[in-house]
C-alpha positions as CSV (number, residue, x, y, z in Angstrom):
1,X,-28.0,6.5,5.2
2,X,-30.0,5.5,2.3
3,X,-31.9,2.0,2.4
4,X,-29.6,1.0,-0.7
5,X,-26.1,1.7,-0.9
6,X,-23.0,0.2,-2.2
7,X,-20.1,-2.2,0.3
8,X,-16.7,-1.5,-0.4
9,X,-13.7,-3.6,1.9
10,X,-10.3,-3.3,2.0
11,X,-9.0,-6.7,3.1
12,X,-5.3,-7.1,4.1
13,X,-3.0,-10.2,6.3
14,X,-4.1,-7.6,9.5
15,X,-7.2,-5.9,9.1
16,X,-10.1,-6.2,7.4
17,X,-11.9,-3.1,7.1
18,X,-16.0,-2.4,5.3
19,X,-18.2,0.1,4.9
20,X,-20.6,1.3,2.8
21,X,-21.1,4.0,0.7
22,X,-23.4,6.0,-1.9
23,X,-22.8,8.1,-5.4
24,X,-23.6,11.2,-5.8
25,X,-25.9,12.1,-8.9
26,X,-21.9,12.9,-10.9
27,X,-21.1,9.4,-9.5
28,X,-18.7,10.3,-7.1
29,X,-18.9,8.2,-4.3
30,X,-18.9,9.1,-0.1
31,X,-18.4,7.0,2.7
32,X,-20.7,6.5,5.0
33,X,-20.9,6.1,9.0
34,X,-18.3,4.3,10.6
35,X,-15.9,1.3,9.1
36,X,-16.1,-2.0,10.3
37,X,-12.4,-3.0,11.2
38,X,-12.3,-7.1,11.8
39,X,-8.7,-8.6,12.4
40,X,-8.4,-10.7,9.3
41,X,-6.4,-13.7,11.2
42,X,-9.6,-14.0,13.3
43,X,-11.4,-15.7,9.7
44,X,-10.3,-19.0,8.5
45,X,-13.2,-18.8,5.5
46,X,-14.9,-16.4,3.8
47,X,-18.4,-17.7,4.9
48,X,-17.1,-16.6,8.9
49,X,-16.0,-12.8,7.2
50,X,-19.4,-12.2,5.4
51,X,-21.0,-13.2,8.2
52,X,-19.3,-10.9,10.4
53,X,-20.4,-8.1,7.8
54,X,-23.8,-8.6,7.5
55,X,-24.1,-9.2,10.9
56,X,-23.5,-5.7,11.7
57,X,-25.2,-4.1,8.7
58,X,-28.2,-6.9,9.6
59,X,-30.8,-4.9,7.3
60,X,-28.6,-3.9,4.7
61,X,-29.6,-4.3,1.1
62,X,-26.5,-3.4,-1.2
63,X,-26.4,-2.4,-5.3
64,X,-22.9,-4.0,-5.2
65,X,-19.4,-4.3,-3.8
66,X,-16.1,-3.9,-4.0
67,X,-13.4,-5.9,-2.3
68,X,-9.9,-4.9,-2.3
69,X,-8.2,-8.1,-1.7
70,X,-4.4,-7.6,-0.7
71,X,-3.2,-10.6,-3.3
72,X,-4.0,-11.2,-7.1
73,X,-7.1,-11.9,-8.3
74,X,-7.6,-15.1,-10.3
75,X,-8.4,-13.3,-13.8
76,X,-10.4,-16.6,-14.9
77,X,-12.8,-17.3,-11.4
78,X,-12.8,-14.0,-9.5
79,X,-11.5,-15.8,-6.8
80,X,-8.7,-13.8,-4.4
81,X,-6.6,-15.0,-1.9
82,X,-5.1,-13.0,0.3
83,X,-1.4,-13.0,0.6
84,X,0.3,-14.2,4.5
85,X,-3.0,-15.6,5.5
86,X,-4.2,-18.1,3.0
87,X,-7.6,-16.7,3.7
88,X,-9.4,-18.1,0.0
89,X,-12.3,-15.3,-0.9
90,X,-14.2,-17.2,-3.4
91,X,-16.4,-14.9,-5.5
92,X,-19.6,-17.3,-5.7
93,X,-19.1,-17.2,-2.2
94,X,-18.9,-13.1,-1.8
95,X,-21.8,-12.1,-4.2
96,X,-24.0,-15.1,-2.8
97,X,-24.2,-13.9,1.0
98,X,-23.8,-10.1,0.0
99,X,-26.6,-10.7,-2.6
100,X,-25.4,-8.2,-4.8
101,X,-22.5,-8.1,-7.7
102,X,-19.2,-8.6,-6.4
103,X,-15.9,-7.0,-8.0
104,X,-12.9,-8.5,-6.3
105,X,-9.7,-6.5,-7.1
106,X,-6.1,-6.0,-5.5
107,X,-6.0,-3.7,-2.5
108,X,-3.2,-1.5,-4.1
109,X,-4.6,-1.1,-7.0
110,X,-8.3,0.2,-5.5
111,X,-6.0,2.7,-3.4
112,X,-4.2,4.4,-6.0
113,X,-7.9,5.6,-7.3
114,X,-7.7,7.4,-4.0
115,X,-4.3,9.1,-4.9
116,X,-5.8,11.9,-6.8
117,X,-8.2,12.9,-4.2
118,X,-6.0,13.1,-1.2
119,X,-5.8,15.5,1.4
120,X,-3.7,14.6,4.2
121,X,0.3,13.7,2.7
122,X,3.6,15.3,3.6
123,X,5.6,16.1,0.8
124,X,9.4,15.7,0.7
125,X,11.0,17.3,-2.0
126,X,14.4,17.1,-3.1
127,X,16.9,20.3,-2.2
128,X,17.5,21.1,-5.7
129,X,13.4,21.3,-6.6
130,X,10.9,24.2,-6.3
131,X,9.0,24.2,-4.0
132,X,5.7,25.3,-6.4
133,X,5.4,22.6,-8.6
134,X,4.3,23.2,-12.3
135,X,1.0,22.5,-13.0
136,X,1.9,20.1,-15.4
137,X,3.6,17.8,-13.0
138,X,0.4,17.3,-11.8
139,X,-0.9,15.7,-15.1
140,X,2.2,13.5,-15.5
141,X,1.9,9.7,-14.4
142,X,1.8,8.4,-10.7
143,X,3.2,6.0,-8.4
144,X,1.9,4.2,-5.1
145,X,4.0,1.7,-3.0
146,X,3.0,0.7,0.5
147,X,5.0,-0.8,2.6
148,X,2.8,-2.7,5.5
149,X,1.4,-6.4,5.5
150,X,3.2,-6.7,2.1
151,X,4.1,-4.0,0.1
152,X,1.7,-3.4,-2.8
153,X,2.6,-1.1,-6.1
154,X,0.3,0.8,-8.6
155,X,1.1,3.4,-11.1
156,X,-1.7,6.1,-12.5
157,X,-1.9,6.6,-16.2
158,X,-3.7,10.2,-16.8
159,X,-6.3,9.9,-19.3
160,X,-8.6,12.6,-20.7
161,X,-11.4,14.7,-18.6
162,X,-9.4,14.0,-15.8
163,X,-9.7,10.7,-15.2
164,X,-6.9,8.1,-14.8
165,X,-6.4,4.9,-15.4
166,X,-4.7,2.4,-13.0
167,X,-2.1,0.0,-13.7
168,X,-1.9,-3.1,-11.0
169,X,2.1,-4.2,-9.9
170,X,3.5,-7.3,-8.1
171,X,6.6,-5.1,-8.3
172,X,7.4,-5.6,-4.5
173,X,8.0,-9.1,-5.7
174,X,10.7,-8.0,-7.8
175,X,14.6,-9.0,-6.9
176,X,15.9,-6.9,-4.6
177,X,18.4,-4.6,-5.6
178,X,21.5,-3.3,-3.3
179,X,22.6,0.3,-3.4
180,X,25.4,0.0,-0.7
181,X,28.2,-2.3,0.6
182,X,25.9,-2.7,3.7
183,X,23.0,-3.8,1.6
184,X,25.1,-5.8,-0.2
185,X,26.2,-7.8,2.8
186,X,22.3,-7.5,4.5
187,X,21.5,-9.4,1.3
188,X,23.9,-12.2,1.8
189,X,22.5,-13.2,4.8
190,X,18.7,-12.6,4.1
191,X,19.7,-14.9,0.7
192,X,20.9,-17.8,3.8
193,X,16.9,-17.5,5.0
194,X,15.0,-16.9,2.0
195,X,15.0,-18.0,-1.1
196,X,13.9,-15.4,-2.9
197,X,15.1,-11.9,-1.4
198,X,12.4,-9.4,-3.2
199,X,12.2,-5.6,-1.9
200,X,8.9,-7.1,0.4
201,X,11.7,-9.1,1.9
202,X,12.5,-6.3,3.9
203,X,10.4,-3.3,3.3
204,X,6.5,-4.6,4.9
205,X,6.2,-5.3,8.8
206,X,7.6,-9.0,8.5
207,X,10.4,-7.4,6.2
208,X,11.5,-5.0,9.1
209,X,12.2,-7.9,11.6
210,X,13.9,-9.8,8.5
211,X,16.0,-6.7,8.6
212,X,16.4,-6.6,12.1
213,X,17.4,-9.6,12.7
214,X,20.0,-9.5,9.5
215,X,21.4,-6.0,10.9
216,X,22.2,-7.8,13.8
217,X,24.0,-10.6,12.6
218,X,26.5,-8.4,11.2
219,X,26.7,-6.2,14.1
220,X,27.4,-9.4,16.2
221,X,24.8,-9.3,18.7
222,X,21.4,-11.2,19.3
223,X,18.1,-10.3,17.7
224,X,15.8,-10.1,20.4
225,X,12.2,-11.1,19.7
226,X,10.8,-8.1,18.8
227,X,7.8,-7.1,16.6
228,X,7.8,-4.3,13.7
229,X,5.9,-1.7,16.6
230,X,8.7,-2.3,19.1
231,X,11.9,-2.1,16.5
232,X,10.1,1.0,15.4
233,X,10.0,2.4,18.7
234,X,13.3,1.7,19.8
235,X,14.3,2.6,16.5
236,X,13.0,6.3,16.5
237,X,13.9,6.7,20.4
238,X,17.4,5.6,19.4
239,X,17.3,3.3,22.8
240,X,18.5,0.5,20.8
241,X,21.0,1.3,17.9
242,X,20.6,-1.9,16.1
243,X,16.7,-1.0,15.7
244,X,17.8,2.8,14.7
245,X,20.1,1.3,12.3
246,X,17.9,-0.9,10.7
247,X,15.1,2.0,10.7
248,X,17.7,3.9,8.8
249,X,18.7,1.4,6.5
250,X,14.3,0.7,5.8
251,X,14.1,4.3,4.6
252,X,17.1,3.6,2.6
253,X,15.9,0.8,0.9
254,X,12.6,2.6,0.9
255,X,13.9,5.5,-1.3
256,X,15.6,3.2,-3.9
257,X,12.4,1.3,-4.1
258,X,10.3,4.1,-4.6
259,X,12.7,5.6,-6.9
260,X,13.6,2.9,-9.1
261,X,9.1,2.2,-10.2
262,X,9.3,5.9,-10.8
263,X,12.1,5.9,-13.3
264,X,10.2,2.2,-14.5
265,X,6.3,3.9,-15.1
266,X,7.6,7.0,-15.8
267,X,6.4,8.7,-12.4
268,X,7.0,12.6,-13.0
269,X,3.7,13.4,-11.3
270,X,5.3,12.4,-7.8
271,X,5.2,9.0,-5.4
272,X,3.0,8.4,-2.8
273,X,4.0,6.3,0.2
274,X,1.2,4.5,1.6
275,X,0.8,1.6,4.2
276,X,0.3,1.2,8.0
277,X,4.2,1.5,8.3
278,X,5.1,4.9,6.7
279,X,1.9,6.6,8.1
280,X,3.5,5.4,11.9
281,X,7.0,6.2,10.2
282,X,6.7,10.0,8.7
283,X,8.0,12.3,11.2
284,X,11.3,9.7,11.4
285,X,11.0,9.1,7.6
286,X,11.0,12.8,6.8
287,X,14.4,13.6,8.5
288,X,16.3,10.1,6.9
289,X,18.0,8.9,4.0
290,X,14.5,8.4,1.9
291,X,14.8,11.6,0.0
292,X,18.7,11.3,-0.5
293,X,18.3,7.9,-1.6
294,X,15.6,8.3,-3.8
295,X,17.3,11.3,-5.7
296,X,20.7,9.0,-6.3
297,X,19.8,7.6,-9.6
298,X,23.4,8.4,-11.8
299,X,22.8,9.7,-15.4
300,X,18.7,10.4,-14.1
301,X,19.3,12.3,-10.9
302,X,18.0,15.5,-12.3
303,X,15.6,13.7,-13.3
304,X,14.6,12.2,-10.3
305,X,14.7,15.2,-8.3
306,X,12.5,16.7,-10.0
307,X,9.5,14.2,-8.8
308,X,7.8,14.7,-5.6
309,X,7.5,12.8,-2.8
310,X,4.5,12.4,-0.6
311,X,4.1,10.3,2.6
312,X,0.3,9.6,2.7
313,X,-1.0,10.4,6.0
314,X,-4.4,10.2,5.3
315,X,-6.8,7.9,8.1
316,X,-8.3,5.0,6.0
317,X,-6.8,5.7,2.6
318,X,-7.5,2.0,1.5
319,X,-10.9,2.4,1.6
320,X,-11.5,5.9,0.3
321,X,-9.3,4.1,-2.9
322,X,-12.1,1.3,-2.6
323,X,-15.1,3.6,-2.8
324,X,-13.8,5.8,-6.0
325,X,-12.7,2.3,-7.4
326,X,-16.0,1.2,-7.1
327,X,-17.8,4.5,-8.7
328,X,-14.8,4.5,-11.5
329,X,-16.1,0.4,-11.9
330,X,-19.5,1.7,-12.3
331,X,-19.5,4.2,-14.9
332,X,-16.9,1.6,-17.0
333,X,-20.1,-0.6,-16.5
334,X,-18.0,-3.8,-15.0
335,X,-20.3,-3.7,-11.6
């Protein structure tokens, strides 16, 4: 490792995951060594987090950072707080005990710099598609939803010289929208729970329990206590048919979700599926209603169809996204 480098994070409600990095003489970036992986829940204040950092970097001097923050970014301070925790990352705070410029962004929208780069996805395309895609799907615009924590949106805008430029989304906050009588009568009793049912309502790790525990209210039977790892489990082993129910009902809702930002940004270079849930989720997710939902779009099915779809199975994708973030930051001059 070089004696100066750059610090990129990605911090979400579970993990909180650094490392550092360098840029080559093109300014593309590589990570370097090992991440640091902290469980975020452990840090009640950002003070605790850097120390934690810098602690195990203890002679590190860094040129900047970048910290992907899953939660908006307050456009006026620079301040992020991330979403499910509360955790407040001030960014006086950040670029004081870093010593170094700070650029606080949202974790979705550092990944999808990552998107063009990837390596390790499983694509699902629809029966009716080719299975060579034109070249010029491949300059068309992008989509990234993530389903884990939360579930975070971005859409890639190509630009010239192949570059892109990224577009941030709240869309998982958006009203959720039904697409079967079943869904339909899920929603009625998420609505008696929550106030606002948005697609993170039920696609994110606290959304699958949500949709555990409505599945089995209308099956009639009890909803155990049971965490997102052990309804996906059961789920996939088909031990427990409310959990494989509401696994298949996920990649249902999944595949209107996903399809629905494509038709919205205009997605006909393909959508990636990111987050800690469809990486644990693709061999199920490749064999369910995903694709089939996602291709049911009336009037735009052809049109639909036509996009690909790409599971992301990539280790660590948040913070290879971080890390070209950072270098695309760099040469736009706003680090």
């Amino acid at each position: 490792m070089s004696d100066l480098c750059y610090l990129v994070a990605d911090i979400g409600a579970t993990h909180a995951r650094f490392q550092c990095c360098e840029l080559n003489a093109q300014g593309m970036p590589s990570l370097l060594g090992e991440p640091l992986i902290l469980a975020t829940k452990d840090y009640s204040a950002a003070a605790a987090l850097t120390a934690a950092v810098n602690s195990h970097w203890p002679e590190r001097a860094y040129a900047g950072a970048l910290i992907a923050v899953a939660g908006p970014v307050d456009l006026s301070t620079g301040d992020v707080t991330v979403l499910n925790t509360g955790l407040l990352l001030p960014h006086g705070v950040l670029e004081n005990d870093f010593g170094c410029p700070v650029l606080c962004v949202n974790d979705f929208y550092a990944q999808a710099h990552a998107v063009p780069y990837l390596h390790d996805v499983l694509t699902l395309l629809s029966k009716s598609a080719q299975a060579d895609l034109p070249a010029v799907v491949n300059a068309q615009p992008k989509a990234l939803l993530g389903p884990g924590s939360g579930l975070g949106m971005a859409a890639l805008i190509p630009e010239p010289a192949n570059q892109w430029r990224v577009l941030a989304s709240e869309g998982g906050h958006a009203d959720l929208a039904t697409g079967s009588f079943l869904e339909a009568e899920l929603w009625s009793v998420l609505a008696q729970e929550h106030p606002h049912v948005c697609w993170e309502t039920v696609l994110s790790g606290p959304g699958l329990v949500n949709l555990y525990r409505a599945v089995s209210s209308i099956w009639g039977s009890k909803a155990e206590a049971l965490s997102p790892a052990e309804i996906s489990a059961a789920g996939m082993a088909m031990s427990d048919p409310v959990c494989h129910q509401t696994l298949e009902t996920f990649a249902g809702l999944l595949g209107s979700a996903a399809a629905n930002f494509a038709l919205t940004v205009g997605a006909r270079g393909g959508v990636y599926l990111g987050g800690g849930l469809v990486a644990k989720l693709s061999g199920f997710l490749e064999a369910s209603p995903l694709r089939r939902r996602f291709d049911e779009r009336g009037d735009l099915s052809t049109y639909v169809q036509a996009i690909p779809l790409h599971l992301i199975t990539q280790p660590e994708p948040g913070l290879l996204g971080a890390s070209y973030c950072l270098a695309s930051s760099i040469r736009q001059s706003s680090l």
